[in-house]
BASE-129645 format. One record per residue (C-alpha): residue in one letter; y negated, z, x. Coordinates in nm, 2 decimals, m for minus. Last residue first. Example, Ala and Ser with C-alpha at 12.3 -4.5 7.8 and 13.67 -1.06 7.14 Angstrom:
2
{r S; {0.11; 0.71; 1.37}}
{r A; {0.45; 0.78; 1.23}}
//
This chain:
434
{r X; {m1.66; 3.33; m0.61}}
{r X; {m1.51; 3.49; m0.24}}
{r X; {m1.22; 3.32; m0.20}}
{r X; {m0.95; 3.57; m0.16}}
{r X; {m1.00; 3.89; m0.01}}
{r X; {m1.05; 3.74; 0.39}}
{r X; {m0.72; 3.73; 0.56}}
{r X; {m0.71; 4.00; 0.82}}
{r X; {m0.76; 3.89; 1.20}}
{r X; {m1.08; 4.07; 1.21}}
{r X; {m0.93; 4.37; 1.18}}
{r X; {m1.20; 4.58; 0.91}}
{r X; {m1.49; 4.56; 1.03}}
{r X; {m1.68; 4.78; 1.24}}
{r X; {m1.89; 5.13; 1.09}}
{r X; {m2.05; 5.29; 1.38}}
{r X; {m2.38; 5.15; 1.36}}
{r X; {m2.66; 5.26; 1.61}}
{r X; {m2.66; 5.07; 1.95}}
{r X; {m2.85; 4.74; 1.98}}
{r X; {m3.10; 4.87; 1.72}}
{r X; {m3.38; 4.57; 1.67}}
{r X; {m3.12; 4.39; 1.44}}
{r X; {m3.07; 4.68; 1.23}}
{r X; {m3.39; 4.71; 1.08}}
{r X; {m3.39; 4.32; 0.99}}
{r X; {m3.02; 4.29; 0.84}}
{r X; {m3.11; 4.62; 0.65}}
{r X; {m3.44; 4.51; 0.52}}
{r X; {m3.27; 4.13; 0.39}}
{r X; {m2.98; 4.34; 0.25}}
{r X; {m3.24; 4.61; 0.05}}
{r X; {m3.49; 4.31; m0.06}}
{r X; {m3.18; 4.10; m0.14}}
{r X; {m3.03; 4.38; m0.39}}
{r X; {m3.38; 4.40; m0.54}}
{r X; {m3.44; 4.02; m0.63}}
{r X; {m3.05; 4.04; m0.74}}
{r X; {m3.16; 4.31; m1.02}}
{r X; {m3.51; 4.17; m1.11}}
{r X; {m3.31; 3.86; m1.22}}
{r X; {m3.03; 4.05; m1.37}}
{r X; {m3.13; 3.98; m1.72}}
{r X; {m3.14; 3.59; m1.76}}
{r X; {m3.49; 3.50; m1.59}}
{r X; {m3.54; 3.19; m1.78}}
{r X; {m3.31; 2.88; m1.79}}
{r X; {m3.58; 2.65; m1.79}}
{r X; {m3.74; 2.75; m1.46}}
{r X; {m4.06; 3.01; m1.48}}
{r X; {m3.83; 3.29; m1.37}}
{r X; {m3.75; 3.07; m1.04}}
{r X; {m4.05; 3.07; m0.93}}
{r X; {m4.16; 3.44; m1.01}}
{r X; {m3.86; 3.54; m0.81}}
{r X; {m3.93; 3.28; m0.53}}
{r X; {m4.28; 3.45; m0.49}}
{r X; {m4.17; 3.76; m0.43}}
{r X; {m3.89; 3.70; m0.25}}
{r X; {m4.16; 3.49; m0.01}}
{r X; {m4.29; 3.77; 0.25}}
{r X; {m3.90; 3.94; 0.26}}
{r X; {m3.76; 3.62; 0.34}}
{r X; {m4.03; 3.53; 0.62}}
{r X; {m3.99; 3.90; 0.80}}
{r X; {m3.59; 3.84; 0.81}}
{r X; {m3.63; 3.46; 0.95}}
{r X; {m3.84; 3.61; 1.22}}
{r X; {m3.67; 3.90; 1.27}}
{r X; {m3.33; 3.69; 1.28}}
{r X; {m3.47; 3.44; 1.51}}
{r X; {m3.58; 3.68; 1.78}}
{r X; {m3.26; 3.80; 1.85}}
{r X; {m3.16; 3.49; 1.90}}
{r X; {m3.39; 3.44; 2.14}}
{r X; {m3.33; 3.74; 2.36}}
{r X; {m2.99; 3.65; 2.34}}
{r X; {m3.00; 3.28; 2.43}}
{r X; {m2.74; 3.08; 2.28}}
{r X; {m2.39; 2.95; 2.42}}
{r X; {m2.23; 3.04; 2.11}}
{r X; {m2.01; 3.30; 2.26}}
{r X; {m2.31; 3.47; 2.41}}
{r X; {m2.50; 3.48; 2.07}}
{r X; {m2.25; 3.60; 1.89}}
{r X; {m2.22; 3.84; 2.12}}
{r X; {m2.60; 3.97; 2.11}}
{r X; {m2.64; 3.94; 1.74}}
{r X; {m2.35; 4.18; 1.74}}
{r X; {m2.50; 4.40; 1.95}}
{r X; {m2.82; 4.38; 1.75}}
{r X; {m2.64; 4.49; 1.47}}
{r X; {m2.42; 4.34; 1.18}}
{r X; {m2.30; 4.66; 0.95}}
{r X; {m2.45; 4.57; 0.65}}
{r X; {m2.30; 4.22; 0.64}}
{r X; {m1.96; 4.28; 0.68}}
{r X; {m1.74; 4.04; 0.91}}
{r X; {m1.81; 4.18; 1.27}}
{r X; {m1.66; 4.03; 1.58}}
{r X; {m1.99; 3.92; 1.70}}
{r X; {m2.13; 3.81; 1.39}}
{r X; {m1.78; 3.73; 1.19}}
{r X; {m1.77; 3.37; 0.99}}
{r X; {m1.69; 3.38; 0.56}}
{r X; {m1.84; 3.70; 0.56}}
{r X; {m1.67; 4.01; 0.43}}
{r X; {m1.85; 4.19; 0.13}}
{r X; {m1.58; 4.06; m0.12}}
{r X; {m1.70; 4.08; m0.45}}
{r X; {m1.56; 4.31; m0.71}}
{r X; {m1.85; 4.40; m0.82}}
{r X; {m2.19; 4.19; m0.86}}
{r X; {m2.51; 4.27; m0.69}}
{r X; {m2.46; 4.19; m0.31}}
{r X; {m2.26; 3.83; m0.30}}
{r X; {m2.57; 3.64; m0.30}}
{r X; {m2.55; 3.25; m0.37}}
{r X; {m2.62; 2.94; m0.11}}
{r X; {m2.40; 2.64; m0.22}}
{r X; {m2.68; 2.39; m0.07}}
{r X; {m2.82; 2.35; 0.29}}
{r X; {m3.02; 2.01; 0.39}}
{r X; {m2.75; 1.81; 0.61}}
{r X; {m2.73; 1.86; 1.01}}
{r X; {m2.77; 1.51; 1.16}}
{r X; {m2.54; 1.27; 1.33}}
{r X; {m2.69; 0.91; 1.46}}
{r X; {m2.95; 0.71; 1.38}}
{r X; {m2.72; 0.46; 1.16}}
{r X; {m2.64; 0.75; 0.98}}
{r X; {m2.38; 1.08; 0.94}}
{r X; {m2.59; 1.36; 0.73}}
{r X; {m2.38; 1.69; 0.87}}
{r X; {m2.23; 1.97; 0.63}}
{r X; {m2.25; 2.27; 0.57}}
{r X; {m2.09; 2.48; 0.32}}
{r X; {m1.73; 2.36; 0.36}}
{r X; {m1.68; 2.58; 0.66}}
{r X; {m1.75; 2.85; 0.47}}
{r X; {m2.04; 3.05; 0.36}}
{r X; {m1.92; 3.24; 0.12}}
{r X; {m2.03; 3.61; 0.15}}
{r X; {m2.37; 3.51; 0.10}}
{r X; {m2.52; 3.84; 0.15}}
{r X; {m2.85; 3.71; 0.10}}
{r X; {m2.92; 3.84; 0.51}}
{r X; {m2.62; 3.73; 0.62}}
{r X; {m2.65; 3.37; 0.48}}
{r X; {m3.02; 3.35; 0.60}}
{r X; {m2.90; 3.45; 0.95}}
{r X; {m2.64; 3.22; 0.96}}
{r X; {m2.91; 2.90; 0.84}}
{r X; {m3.15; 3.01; 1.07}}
{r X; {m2.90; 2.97; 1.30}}
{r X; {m2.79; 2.60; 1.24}}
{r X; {m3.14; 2.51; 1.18}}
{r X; {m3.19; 2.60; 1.54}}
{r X; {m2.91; 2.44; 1.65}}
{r X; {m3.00; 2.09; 1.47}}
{r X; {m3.39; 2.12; 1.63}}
{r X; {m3.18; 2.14; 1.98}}
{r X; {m3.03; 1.82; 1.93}}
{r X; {m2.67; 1.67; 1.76}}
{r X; {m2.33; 1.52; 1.91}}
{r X; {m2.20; 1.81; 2.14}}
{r X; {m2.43; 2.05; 2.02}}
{r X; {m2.39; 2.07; 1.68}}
{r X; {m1.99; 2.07; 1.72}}
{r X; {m2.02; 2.33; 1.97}}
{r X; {m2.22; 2.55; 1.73}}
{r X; {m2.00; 2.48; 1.44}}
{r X; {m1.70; 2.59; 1.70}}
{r X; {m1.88; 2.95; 1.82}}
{r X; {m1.94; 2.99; 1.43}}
{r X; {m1.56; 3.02; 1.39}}
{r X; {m1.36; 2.72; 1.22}}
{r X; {m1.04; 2.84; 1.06}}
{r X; {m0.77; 3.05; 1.21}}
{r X; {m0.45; 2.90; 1.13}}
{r X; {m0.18; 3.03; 1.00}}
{r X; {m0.28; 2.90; 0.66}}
{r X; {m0.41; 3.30; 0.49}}
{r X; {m0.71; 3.28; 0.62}}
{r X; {m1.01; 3.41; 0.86}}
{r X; {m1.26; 3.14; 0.96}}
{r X; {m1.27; 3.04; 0.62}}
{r X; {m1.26; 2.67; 0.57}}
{r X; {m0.91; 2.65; 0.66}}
{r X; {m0.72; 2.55; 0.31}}
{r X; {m0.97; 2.29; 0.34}}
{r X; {m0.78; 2.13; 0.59}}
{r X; {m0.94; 2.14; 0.93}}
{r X; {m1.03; 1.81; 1.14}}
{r X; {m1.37; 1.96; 1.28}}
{r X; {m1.59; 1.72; 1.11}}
{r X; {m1.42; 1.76; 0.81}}
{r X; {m1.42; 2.10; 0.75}}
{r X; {m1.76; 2.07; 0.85}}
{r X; {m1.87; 1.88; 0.58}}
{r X; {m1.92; 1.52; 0.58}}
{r X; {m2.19; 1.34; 0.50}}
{r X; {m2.29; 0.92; 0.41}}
{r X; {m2.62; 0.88; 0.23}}
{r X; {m2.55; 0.66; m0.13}}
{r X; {m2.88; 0.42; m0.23}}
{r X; {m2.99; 0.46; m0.58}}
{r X; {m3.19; 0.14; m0.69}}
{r X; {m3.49; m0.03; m0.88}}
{r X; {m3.76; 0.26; m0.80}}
{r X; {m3.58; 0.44; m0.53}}
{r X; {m3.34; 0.72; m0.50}}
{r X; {m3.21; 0.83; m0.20}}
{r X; {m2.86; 0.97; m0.25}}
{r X; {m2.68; 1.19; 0.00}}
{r X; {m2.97; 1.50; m0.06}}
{r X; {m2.81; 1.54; m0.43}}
{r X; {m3.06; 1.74; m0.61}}
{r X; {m2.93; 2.02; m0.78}}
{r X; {m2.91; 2.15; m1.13}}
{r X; {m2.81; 2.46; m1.20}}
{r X; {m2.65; 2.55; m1.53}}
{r X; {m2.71; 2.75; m1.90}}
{r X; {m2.48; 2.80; m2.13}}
{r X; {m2.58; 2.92; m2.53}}
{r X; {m2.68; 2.61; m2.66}}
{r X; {m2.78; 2.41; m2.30}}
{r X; {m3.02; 2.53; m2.10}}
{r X; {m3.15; 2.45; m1.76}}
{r X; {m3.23; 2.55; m1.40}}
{r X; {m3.42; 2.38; m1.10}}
{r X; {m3.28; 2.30; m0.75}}
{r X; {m3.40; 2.08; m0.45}}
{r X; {m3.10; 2.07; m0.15}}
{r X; {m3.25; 2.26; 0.16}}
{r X; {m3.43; 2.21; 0.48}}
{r X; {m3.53; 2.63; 0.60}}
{r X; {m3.89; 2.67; 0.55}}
{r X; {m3.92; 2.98; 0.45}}
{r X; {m3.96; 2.90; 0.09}}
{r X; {m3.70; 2.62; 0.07}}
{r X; {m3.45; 2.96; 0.17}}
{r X; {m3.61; 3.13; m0.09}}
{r X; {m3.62; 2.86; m0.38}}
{r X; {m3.22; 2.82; m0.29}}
{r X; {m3.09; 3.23; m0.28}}
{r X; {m3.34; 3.24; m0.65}}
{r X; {m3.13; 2.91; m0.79}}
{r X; {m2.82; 3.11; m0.68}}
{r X; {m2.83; 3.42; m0.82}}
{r X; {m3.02; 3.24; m1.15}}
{r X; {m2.70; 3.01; m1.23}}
{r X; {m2.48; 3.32; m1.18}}
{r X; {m2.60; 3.52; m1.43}}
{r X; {m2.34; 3.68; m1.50}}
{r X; {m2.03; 3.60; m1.27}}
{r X; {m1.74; 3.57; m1.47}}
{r X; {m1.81; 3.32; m1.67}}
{r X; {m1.99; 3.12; m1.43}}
{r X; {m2.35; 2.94; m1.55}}
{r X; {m2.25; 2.55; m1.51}}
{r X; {m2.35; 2.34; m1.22}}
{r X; {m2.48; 2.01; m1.26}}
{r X; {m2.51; 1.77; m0.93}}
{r X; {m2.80; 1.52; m0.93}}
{r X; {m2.81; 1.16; m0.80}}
{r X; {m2.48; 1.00; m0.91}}
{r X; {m2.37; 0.68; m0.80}}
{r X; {m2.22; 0.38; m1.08}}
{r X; {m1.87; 0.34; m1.02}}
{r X; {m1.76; 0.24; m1.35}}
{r X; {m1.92; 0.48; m1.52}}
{r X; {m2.23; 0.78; m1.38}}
{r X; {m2.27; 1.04; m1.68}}
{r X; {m2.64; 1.05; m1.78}}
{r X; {m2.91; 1.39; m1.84}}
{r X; {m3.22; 1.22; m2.00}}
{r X; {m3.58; 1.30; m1.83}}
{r X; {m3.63; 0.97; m1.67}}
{r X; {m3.26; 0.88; m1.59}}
{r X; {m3.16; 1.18; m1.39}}
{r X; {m2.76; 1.11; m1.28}}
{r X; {m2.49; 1.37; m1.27}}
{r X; {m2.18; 1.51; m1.07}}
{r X; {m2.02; 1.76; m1.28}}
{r X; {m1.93; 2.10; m1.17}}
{r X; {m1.69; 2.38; m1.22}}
{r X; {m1.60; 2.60; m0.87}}
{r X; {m1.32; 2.54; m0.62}}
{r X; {m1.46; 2.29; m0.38}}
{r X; {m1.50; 1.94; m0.26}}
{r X; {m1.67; 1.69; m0.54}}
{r X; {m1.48; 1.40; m0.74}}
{r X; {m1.59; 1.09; m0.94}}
{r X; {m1.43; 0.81; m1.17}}
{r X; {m1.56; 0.79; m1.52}}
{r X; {m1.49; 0.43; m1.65}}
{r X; {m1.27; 0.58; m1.97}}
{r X; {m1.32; 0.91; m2.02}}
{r X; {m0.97; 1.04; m1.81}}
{r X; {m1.13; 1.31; m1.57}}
{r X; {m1.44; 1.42; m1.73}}
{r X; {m1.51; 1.55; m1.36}}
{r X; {m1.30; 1.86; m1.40}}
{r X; {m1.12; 1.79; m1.76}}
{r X; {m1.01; 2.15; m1.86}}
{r X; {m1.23; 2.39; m1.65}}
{r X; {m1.47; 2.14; m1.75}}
{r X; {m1.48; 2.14; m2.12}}
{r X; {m1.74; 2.37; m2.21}}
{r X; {m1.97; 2.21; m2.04}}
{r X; {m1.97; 1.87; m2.19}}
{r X; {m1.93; 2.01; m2.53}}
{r X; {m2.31; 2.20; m2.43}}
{r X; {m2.44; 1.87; m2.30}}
{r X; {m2.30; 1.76; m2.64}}
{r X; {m2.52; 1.98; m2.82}}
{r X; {m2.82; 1.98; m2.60}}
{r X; {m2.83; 1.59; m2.71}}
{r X; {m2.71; 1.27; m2.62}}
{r X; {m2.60; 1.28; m2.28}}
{r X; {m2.63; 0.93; m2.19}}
{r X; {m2.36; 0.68; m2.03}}
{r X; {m2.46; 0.53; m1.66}}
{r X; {m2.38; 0.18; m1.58}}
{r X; {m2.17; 0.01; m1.26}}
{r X; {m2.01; m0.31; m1.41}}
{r X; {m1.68; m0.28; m1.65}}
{r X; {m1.33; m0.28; m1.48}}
{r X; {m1.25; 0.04; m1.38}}
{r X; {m0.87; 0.07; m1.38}}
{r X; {m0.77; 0.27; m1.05}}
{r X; {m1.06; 0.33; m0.86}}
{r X; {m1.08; 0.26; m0.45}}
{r X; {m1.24; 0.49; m0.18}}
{r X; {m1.59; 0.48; m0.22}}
{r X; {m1.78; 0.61; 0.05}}
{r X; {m2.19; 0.67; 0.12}}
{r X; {m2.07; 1.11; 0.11}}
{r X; {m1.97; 1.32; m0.20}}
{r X; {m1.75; 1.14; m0.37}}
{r X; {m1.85; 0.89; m0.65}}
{r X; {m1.61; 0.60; m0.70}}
{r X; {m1.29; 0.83; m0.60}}
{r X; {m1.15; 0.97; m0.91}}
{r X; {m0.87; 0.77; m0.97}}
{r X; {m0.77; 0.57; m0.64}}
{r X; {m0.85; 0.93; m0.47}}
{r X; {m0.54; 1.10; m0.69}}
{r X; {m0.29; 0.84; m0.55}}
{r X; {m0.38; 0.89; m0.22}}
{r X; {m0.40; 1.25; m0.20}}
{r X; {m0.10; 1.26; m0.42}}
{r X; {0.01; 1.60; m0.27}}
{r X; {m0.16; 1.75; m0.61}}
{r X; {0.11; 1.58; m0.78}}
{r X; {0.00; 1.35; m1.08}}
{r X; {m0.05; 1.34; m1.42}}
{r X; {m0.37; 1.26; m1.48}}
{r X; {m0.50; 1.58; m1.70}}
{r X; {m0.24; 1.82; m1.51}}
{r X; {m0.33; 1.68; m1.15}}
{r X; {m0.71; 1.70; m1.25}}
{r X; {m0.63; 2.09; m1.43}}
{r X; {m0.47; 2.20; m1.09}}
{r X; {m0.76; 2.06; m0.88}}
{r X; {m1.03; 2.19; m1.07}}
{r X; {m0.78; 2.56; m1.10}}
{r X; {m0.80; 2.58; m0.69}}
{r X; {m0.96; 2.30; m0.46}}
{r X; {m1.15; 2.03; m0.57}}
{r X; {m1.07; 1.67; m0.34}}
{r X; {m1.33; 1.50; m0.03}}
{r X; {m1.15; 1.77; 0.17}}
{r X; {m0.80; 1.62; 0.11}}
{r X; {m0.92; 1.26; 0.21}}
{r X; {m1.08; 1.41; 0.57}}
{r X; {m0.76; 1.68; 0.62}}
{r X; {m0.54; 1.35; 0.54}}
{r X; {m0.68; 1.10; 0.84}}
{r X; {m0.66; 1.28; 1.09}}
{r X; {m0.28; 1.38; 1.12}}
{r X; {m0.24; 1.11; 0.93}}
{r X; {m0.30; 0.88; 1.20}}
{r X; {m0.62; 0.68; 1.31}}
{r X; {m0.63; 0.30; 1.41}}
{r X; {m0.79; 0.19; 1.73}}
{r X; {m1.03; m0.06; 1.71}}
{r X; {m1.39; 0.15; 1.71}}
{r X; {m1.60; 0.37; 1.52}}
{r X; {m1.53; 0.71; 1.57}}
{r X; {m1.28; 0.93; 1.34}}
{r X; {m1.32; 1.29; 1.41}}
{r X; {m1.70; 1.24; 1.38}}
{r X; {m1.62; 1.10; 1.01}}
{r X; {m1.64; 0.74; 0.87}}
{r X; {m1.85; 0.64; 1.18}}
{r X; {m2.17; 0.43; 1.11}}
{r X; {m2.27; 0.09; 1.10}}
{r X; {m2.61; m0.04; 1.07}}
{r X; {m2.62; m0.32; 1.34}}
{r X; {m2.27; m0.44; 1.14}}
{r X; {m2.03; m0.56; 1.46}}
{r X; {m1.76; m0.26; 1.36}}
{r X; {m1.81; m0.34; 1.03}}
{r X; {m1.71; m0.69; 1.03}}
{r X; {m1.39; m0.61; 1.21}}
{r X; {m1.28; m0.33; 0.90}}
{r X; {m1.20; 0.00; 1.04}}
{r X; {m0.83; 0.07; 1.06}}
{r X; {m0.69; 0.44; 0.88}}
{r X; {m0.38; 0.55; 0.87}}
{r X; {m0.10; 0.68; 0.69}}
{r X; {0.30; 0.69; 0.78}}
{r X; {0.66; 0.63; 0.74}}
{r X; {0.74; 0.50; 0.43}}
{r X; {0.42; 0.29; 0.40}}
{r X; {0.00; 0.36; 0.34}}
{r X; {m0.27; 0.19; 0.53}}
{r X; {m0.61; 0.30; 0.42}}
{r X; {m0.83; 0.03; 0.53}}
{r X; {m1.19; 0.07; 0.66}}
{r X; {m1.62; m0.06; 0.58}}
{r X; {m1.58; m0.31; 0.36}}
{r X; {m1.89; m0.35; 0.16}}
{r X; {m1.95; m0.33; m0.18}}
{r X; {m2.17; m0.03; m0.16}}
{r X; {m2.02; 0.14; 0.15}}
{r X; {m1.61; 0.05; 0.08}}
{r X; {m1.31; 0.21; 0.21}}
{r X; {m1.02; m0.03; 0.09}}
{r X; {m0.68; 0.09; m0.04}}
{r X; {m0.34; m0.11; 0.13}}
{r X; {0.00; 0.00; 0.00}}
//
């Protein structure tokens, strides 16, 4: 079986499937394109075919984990080991430039309208049983991770459903069920870290009947006046040839997943020094929200014709107000894994395994700290004045980060004070974190 990787309607690889193996061949006409670019960093341009052994992690992270996965294999009919089979259906719209065929879409690239609040609401309600709208006729699309969500288009001020292949600019998340006011959380985490300065994915919040959702900019589309252009990405799974299985740094596969010592190396070995930086910030905005889950799978690099760049963050929620959350971090800080007990020591060691200067370093996270605590303020009120409101823990998660965001700066000036380590650091993390 032979399954074509287009960019637009251009060839860029082959998926190569038989009895006794997988690969991947770029297409000749690519490779001499002026604007070519690399499918993934594990998988340079050039003549030499690529084995399963990199190929599959790349296909398996462009799938949902968890129940989205379970209810797509359910709804088509398929094995979750399928990667192949379940691509052809749902792999018009991934995230990423790439298309990697659909089964059975014969009408041109169109995008269907949400009617009303009402169906929006249907729409919603749905997912955990059709993830993607999997089997509408002409709807073909799939996002990485474990969560509901629906990749969406803005057409003027009407909410659309991308067919037959058409790209998506916006991605919908729906309030969680078991996480109240969850849409807020994370809005408020992604108006402060756009408030500092940090390059993020643009949010704003709605309502549907009685749900409510995020909505989120897609930073791999550009959107023009007559067209919508797909950006190619990867995340770091991907980039580092991990499973998604692996996208905590401490897990349950047997393998230890990446570490922030590798997503440093990665950066530096094809990136600059401004991709560093905004690599750190980005650490020590996720420990001081108390985002708990910021795997592997939560950055990602922008891979174009000017060469790799570290994407605009997205998936940034806090952890700190809601029980039964894990308060161990996706990555240790210097060997430790909780949050309120990450000092200047372990600044320091991360530091030195990431090949960054201490004293620097060190000087980041008060920086970053002092900025966060200047524009929660501000990023409260902003996000209260989105369409979804302030729900009722608002005030609550505005405090919990004020506390964290104090803690992670106090601390980081005391090299020596903090008795409290991590558990082993070799322990599986407590499930996935949201």
């Amino acid at each position: 079986m032979r399954l074509s990787i287009l960019h637009d309607d251009r060839k860029v690889a082959t998926i190569t499937a038989d009895t006794d193996d997988i690969y991947l061949s770029y297409d000749a006409e690519w490779l001499s394109a002026a604007d070519r670019f690399p499918v993934s960093l594990t998988m340079p341009t050039g003549d030499t075919p690529y084995g399963q052994d990199i190929l599959l992690p790349w296909l398996m992270n462009l799938l949902p984990e968890g129940e989205p996965l379970r209810a797509i294999t359910r709804a088509l009919g398929a094995s979750s080991e399928d990667i192949i089979g379940l691509l052809m259906e749902t792999g018009s719209d991934l995230a990423g430039a790439l298309t990697i065929g659909a089964a059975g879409l014969t009408g041109s690239p169109d995008y269907r309208v949400i009617p009303d609040e009402s169906a929006l609401e249907r729409i919603i309600t749905d997912l955990p049983a059709r993830p993607f709208l999997v089997g509408d006729d002409g709807v073909s699309m799939s996002l990485a991770g474990a969560q509901d969500k629906l990749p969406v288009a803005l057409k003027g001020d009407r909410l659309t459903v991308p067919v037959n292949g058409a790209p998506s600019t916006h991605i919908m998340k729906p309030d969680n069920q078991r996480l109240p006011d969850s849409v807020q959380n994370e809005a408020l985490c992604m108006v402060l870290a756009r408030r500092i300065g940090l390059p993020v994915a643009a949010v704003t919040t709605g309502r549907a009947g009685k749900r409510s959702y995020l909505l989120v900019t897609r930073y791999d589309r550009s959107v023009g006046m007559e067209s919508i252009k797909r950006l190619h990405q990867e995340d770091f799974c991907q980039a580092l040839g991990r499973l998604p299985a692996a996208k905590y740094e401490f897990n349950r596969t047997g393998r230890r997943g990446p570490s922030l010592a590798d997503m440093f190396a990665l950066v530096r070995q094809h990136m600059t020094a401004r991709d560093i930086t905004r690599l750190l910030d980005a650490v020590i905005f996720n420990i001081a929200v108390g985002n708990v889950d910021s795997h592997a799978k939560n950055y990602s690099i922008l891979l174009g014709q000017g060469g790799p760049e570290l994407a605009p963050l997205y998936d940034l929620m806090s952890g700190l107000a809601w029980d039964g959350i894990t308060q161990n971090h996706a990555q240790a800080i210097g060997g430790q894994r909780r949050g309120a007990h990450v000092y200047g020591r372990h600044w320091q060691r991360m530091a030195e395994a990431c090949g960054l200067a201490v004293r620097g370093t060190i000087r980041r996270v008060e920086d970053v700290t002092k900025r966060m605590l200047k524009e929660l303020p501000e990023a409260v009120r902003e996000v209260e004045a989105m369409p979804a409101g302030r729900g009722f823990m608002l005030d609550i998660f505005a405090e919990a980060l004020e506390k964290r965001i104090q803690e992670v700066r106090n601390h980081v000036q005391d090299g020596d004070i903090g008795e409290t380590e991590s558990p082993d650091v070799s322990a599986a993390p407590d499930d996935t974190a949201y």
